[in-house]
VOBA-1610 file (N, C-alpha, C; in pm, whole numbers, padded with zeros to 5 digits, always signed):
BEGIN
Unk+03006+00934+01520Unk+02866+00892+01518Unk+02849+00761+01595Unk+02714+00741+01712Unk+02692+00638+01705Unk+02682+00504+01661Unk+02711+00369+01664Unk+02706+00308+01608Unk+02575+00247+01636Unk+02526+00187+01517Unk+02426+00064+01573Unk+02408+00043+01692Unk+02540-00088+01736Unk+02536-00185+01819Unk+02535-00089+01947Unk+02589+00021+01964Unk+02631+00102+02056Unk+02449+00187+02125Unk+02418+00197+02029Unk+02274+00215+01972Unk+02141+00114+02092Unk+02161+00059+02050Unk+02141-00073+02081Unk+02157-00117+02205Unk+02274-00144+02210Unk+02340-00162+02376Unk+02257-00076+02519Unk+02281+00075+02472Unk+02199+00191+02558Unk+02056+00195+02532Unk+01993+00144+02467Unk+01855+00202+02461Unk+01755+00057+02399Unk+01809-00086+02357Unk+01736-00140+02385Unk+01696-00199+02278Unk+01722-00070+02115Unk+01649-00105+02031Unk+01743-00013+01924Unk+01714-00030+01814Unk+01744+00095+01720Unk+01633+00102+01602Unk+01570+00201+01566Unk+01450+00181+01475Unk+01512+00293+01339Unk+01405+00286+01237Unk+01451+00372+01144Unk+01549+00273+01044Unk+01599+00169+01059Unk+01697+00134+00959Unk+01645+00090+00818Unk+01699+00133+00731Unk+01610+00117+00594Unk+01696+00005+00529Unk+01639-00075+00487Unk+01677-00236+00458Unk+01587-00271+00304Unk+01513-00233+00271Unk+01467-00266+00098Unk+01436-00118+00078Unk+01447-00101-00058Unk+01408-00028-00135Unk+01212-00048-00138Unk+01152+00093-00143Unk+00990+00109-00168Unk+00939-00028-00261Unk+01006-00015-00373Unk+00951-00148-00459Unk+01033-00264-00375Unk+01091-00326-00389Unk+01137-00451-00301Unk+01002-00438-00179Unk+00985-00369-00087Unk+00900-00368-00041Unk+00754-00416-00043Unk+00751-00330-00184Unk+00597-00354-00255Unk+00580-00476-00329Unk+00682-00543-00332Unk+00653-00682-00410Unk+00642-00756-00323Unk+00741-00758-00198Unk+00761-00854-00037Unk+00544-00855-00001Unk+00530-00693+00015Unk+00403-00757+00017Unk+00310-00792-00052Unk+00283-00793-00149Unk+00239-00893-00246Unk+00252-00994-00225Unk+00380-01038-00273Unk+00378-01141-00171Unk+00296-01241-00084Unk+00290-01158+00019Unk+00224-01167+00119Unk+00052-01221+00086Unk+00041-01102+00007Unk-00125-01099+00015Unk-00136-01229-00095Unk-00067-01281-00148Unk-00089-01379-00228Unk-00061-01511-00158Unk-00012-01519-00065Unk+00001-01608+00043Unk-00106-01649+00074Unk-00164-01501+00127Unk-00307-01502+00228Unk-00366-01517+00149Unk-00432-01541+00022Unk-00536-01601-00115Unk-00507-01716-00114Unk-00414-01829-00086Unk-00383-01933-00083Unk-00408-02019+00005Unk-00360-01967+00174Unk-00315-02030+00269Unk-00453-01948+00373Unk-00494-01870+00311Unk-00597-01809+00467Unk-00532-01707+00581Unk-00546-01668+00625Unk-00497-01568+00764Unk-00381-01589+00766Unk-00260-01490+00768Unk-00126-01568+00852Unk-00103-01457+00963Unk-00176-01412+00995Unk-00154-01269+01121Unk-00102-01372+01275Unk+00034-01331+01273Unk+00069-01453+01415Unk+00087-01582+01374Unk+00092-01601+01255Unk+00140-01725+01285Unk+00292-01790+01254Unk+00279-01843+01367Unk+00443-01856+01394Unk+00528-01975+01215Unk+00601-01920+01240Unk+00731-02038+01118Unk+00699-01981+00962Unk+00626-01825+00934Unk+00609-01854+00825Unk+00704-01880+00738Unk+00832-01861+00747Unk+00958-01861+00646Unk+00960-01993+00591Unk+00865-02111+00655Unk+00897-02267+00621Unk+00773-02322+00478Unk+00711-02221+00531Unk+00585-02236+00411Unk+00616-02059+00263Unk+00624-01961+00304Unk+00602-01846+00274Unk+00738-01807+00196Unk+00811-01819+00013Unk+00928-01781+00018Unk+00979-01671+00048Unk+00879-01589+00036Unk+00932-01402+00066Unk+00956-01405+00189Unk+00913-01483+00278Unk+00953-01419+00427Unk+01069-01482+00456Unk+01074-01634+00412Unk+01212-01695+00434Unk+01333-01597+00330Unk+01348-01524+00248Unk+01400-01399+00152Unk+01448-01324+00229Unk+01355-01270+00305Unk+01365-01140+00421Unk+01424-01182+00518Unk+01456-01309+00602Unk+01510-01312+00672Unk+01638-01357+00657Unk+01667-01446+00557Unk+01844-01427+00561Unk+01903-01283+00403Unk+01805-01180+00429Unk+01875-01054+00370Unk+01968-01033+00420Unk+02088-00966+00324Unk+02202-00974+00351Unk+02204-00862+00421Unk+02093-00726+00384Unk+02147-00608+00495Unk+02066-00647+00612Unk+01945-00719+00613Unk+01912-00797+00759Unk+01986-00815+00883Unk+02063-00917+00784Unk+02203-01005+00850Unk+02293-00923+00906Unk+02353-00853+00799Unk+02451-00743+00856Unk+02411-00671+00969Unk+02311-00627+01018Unk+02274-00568+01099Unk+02266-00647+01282Unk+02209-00783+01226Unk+02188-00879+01287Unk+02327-00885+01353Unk+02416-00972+01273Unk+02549-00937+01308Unk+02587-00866+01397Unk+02570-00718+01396Unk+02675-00651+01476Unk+02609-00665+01607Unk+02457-00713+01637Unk+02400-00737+01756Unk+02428-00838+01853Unk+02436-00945+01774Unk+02454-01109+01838Unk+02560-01185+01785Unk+02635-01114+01661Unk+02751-01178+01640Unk+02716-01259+01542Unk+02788-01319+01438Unk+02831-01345+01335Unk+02768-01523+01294Unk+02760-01565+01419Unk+02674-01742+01391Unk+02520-01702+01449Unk+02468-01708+01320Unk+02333-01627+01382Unk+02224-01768+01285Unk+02134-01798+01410Unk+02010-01851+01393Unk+01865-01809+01327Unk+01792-01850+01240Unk+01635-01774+01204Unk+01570-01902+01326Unk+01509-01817+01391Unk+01424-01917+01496Unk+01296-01892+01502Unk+01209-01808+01440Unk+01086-01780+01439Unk+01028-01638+01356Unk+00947-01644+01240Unk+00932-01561+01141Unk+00733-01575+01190Unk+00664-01457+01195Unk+00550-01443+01166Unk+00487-01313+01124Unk+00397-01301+00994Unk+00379-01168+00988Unk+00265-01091+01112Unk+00292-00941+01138Unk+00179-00922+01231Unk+00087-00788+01199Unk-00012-00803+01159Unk-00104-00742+01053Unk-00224-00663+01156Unk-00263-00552+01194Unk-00350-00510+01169Unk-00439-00454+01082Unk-00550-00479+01063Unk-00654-00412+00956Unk-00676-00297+00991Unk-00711-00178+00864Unk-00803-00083+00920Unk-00888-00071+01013Unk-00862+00069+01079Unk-01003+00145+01162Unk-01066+00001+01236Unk-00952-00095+01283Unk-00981-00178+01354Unk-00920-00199+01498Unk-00970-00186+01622Unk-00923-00180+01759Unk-00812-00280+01808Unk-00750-00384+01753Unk-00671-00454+01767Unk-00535-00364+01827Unk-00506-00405+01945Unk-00319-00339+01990Unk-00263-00471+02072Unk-00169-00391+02082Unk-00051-00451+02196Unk-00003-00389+02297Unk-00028-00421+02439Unk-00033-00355+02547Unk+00117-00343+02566Unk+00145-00294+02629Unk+00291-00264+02715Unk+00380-00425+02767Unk+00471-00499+02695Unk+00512-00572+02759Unk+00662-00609+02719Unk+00712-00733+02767Unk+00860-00757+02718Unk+00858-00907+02646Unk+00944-00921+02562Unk+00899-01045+02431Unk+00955-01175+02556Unk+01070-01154+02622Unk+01175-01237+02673Unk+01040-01323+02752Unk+00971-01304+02815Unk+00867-01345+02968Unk+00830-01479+02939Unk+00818-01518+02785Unk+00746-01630+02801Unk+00830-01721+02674Unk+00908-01747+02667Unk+00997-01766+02527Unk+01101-01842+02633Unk+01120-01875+02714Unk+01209-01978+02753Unk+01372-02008+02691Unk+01412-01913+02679Unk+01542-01904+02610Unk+01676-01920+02743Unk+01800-01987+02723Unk+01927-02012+02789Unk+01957-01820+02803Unk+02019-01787+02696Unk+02072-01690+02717Unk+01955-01555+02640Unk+01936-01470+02714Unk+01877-01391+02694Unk+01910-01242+02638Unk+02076-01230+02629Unk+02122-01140+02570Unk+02159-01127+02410Unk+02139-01314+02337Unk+02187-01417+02214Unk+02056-01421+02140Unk+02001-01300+02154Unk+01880-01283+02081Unk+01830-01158+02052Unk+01756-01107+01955Unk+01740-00950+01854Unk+01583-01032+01818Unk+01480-00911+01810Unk+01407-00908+01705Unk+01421-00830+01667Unk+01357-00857+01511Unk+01305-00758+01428Unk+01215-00728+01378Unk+01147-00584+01374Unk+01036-00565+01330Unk+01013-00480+01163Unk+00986-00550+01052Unk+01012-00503+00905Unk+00891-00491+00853Unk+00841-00342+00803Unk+00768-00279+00733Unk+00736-00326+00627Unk+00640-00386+00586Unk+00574-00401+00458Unk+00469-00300+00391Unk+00417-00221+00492Unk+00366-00108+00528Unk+00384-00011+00551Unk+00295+00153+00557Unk+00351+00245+00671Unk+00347+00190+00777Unk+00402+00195+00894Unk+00356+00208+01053Unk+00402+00318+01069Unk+00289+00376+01152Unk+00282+00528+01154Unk+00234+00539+01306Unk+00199+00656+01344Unk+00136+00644+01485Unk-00016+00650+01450Unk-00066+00691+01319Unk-00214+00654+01282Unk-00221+00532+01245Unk-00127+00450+01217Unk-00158+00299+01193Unk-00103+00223+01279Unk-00104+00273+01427Unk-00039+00194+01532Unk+00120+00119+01554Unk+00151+00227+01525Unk+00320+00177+01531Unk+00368+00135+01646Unk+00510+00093+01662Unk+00530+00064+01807Unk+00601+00162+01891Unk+00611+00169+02030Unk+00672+00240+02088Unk+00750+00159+02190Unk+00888+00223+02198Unk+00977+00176+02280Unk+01008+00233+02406Unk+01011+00191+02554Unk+01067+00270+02630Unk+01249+00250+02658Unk+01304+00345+02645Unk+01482+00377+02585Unk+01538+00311+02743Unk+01603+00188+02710Unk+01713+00155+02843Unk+01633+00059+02931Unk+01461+00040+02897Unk+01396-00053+02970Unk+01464-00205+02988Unk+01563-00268+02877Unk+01585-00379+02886Unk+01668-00380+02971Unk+01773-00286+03068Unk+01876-00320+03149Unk+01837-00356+03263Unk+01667-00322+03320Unk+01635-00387+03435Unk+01571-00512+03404Unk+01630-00608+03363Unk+01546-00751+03341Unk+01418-00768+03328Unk+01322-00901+03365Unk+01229-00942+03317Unk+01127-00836+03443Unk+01011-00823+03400Unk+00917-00741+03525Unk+00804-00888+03548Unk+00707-00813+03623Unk+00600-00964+03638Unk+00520-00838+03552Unk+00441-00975+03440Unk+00346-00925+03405Unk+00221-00958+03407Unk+00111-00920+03393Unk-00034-00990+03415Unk-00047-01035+03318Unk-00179-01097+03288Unk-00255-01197+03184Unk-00364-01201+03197Unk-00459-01219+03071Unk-00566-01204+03051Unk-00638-01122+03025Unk-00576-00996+02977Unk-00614-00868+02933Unk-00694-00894+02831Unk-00854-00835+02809Unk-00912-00875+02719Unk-00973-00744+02657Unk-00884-00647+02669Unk-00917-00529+02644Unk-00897-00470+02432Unk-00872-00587+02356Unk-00805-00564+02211Unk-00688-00613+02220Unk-00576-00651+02350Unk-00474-00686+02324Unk-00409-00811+02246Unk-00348-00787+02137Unk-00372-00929+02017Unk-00273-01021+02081Unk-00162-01000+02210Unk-00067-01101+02276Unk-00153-01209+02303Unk-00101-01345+02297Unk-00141-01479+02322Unk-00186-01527+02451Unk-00145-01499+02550Unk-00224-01449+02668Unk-00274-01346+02702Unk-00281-01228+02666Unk-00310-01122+02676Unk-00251-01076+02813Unk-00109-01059+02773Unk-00016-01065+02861Unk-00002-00887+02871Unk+00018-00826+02992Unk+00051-00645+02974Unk+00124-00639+03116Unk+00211-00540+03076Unk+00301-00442+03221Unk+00176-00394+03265Unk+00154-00337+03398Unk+00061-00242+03433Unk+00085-00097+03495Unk+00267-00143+03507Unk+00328+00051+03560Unk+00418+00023+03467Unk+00407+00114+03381Unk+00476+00171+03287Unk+00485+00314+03262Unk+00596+00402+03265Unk+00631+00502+03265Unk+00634+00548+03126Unk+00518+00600+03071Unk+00580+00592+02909Unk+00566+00823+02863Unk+00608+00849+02952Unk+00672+00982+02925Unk+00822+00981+02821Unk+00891+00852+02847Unk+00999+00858+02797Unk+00991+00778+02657Unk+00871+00733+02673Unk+00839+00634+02518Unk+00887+00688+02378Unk+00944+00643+02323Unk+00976+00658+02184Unk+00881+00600+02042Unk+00801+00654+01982Unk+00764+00606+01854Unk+00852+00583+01745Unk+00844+00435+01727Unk+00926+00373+01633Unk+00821+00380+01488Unk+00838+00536+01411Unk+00745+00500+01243Unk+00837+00448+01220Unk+00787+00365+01089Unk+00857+00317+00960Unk+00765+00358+00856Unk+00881+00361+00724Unk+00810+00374+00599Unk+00817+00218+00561Unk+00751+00174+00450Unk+00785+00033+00410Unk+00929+00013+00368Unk+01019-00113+00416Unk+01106-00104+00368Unk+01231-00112+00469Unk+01133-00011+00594Unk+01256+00009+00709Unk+01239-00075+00804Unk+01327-00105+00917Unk+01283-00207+01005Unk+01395-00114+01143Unk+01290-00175+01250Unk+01313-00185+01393Unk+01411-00309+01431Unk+01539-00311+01543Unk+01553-00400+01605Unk+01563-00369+01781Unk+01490-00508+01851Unk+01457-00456+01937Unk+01503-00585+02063Unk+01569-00574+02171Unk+01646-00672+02305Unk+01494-00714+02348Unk+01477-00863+02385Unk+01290-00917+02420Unk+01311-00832+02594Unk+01395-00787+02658Unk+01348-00757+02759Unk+01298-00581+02736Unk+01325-00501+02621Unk+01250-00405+02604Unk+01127-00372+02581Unk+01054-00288+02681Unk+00929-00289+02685Unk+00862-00185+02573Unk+00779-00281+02512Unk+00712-00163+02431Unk+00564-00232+02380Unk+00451-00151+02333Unk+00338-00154+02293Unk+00326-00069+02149Unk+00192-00124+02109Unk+00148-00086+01980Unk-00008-00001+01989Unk-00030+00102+01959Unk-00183+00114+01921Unk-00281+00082+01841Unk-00385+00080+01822Unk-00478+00059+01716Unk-00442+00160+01579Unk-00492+00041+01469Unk-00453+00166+01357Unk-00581+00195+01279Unk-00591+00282+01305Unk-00658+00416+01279Unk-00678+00484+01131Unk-00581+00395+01106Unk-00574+00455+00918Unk-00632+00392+00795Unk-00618+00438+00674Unk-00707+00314+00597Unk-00655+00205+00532Unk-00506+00164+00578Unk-00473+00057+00552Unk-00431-00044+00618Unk-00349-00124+00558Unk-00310-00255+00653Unk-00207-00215+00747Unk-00212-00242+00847Unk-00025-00224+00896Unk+00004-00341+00926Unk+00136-00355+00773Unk+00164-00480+00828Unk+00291-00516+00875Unk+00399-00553+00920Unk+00518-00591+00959Unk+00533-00723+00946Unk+00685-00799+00894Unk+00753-00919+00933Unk+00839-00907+01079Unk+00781-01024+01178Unk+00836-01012+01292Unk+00929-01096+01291Unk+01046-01112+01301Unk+01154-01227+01326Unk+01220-01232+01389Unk+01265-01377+01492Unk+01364-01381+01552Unk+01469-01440+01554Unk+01620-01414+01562Unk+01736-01408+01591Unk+01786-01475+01661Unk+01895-01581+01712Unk+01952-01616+01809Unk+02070-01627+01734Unk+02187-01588+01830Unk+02344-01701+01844Unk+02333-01813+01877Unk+02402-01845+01800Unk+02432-02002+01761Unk+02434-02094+01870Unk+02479-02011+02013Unk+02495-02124+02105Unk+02344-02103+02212Unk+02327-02036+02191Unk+02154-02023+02227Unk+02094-02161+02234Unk+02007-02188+02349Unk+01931-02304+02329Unk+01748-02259+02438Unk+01709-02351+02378Unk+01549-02356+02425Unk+01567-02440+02557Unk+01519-02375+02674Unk+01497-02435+02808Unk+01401-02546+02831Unk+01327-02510+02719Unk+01192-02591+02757Unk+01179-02758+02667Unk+01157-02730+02531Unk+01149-02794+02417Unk+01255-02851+02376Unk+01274-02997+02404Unk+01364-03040+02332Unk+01344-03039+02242Unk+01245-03020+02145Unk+01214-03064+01998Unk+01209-02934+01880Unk+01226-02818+01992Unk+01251-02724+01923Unk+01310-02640+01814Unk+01363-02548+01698Unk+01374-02578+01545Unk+01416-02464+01536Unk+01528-02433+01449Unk+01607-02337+01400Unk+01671-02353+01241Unk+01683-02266+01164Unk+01723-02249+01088Unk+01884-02206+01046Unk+01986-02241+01018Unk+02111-02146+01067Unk+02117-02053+00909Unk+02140-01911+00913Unk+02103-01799+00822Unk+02248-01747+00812Unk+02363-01757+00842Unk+02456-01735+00881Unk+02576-01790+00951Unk+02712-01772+00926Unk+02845-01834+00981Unk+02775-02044+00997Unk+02827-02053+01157Unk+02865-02159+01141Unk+02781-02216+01284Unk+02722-02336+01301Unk+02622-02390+01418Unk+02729-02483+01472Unk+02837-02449+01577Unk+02904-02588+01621Unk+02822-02670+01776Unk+02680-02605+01811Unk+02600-02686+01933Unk+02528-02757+01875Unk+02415-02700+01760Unk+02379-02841+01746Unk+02233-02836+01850Unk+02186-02715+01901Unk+02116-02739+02002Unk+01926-02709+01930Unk+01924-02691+01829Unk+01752-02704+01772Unk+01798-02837+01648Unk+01690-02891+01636Unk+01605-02946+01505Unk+01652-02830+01391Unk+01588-02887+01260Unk+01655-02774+01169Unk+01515-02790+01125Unk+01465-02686+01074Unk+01336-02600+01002Unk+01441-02645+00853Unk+01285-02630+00739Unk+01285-02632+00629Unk+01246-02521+00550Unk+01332-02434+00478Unk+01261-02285+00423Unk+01183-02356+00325Unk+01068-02267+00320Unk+01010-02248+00225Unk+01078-02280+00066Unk+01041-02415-00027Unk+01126-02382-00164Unk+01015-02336-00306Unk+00919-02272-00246Unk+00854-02180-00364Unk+00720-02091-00295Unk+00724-02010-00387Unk+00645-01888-00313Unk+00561-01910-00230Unk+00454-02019-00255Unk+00380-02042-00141Unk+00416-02220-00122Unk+00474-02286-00058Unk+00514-02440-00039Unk+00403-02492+00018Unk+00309-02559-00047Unk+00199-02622-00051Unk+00261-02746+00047Unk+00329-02828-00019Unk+00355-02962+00050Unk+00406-02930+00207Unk+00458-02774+00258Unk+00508-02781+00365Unk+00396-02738+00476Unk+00275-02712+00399Unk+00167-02678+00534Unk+00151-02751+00663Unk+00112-02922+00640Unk+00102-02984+00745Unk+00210-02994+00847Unk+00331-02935+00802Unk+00471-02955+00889Unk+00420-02784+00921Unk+00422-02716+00869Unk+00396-02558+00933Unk+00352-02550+01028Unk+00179-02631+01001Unk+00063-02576+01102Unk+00117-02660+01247Unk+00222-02782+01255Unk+00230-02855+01337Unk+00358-02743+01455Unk+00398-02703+01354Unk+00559-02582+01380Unk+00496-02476+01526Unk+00349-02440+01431Unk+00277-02306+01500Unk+00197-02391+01640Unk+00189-02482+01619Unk+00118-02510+01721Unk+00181-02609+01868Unk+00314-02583+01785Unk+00428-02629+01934Unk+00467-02535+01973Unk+00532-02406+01884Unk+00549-02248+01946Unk+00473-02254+02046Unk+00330-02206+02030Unk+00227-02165+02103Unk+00189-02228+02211Unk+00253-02355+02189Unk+00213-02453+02355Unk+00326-02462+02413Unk+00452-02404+02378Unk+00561-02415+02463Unk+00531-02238+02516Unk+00507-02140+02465Unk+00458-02044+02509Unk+00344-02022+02618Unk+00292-02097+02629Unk+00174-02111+02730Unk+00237-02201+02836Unk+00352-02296+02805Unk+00387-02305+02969Unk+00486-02253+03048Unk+00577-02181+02988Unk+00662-02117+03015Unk+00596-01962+03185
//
């Protein structure tokens, strides 16, 4: 049998992996929605693991990790947690693109996301789709300013994309996607009558560093950090960390401006 990493290696991504149990699930989002009664919107916003305890939970999970592991190896970084939520029978997507384009990263192979179901994602609730082996041809040029529903921060999209070969990545709640930032993939509108929601997180090896930001922030979730090359983030130390907002909202709003010059 295939392995994972092997998985992975050829095609870019591996989806389907089931990582909580339905209830673990159903409490993660709760969770959530009790966040959002507290704190207001968190759709995109970057660092929640520093304010949010369930998401900081979810990301150093041990079958997370393990998985994580066999991708990037064993000194593994949490460098960026945000949930990404569409509402019902609401036009919101994600056009065709690659995560790597604007993220300013040293090494570009010392990095995994993941995408984790709190939700169905379904292809009626806009799941994602992958195209298989897209990450072996590097970064593409992409446009900006797409103002067509696309929820990307520039409204960043591929515009030739071959997606005959596209793969739909469902999940049930519970399961999660991992996916290389130079793999191209998009999301549709969801169509269904609930939320679709996912935890997005990202991954680095340890010796990974930010091109751009010196001031930039990592968490270490795993083995051992001998560079030394981010700031250290503060998890979250109760379900919703009140005292850590003003350091959060400051977190999300250096992401987003080191993202815009890149």
């Amino acid at each position: 049998m295939t392995s994972v990493a092997d998985r992975y290696l050829a095609d870019g991504f591996v989806s389907g992996l089931s990582l909580l149990d339905p209830g673990e699930a159903a409490d993660h989002r709760a969770a959530l929605e009790l966040a959002e009664g507290e704190l207001g919107p968190l759709h995109y916003i970057d660092k929640v693991h520093t304010v949010v305890r369930s998401a900081y939970e979810l990301c150093r999970h041990d079958r997370v990790l393990d998985v994580v592991e066999q991708l990037i190896g064993p000194n593994i970084l949490l460098y960026n947690s945000t949930y990404i939520i569409k509402e019902p029978a609401a036009a919101a997507k994600v056009n065709w693109h690659q995560d790597l384009t604007y993220w300013g990263l040293a090494d570009h192979d010392a990095q995994v996301s993941m995408w984790l179901a709190l939700s169905p994602a379904t292809e009626a609730s806009g799941c994602m789709s992958m195209i298989p082996a897209s990450h072996l041809g590097g970064a593409r040029e992409h446009e900006t300013g797409s103002n067509d529903g696309n929820l990307l921060l520039l409204g960043q999209q591929l515009t030739a994309v071959d997606e005959s070969s596209a793969v739909v990545c469902s999940l049930e709640p519970g399961e999660a996607s991992f996916h290389h930032g130079w793999t191209v993939h998009a999301s549709a509108p969801n169509r269904s009558d609930d939320r679709r929601i996912g935890l997005n997180v990202q991954f680095l090896a340890a010796h990974n560093r930010h091109l751009v930001d010196e001031q930039a922030t990592s968490l270490l979730v795993r083995g051992v950090d001998n560079f030394g090359h981010f700031g250290l983030d503060r998890p979250a130390q109760q379900a919703v960390d009140h005292e850590a907002v003003p350091n959060w909202r400051k977190l999300d709003e250096q992401a987003k401006a080191n993202f815009k010059t890149q």
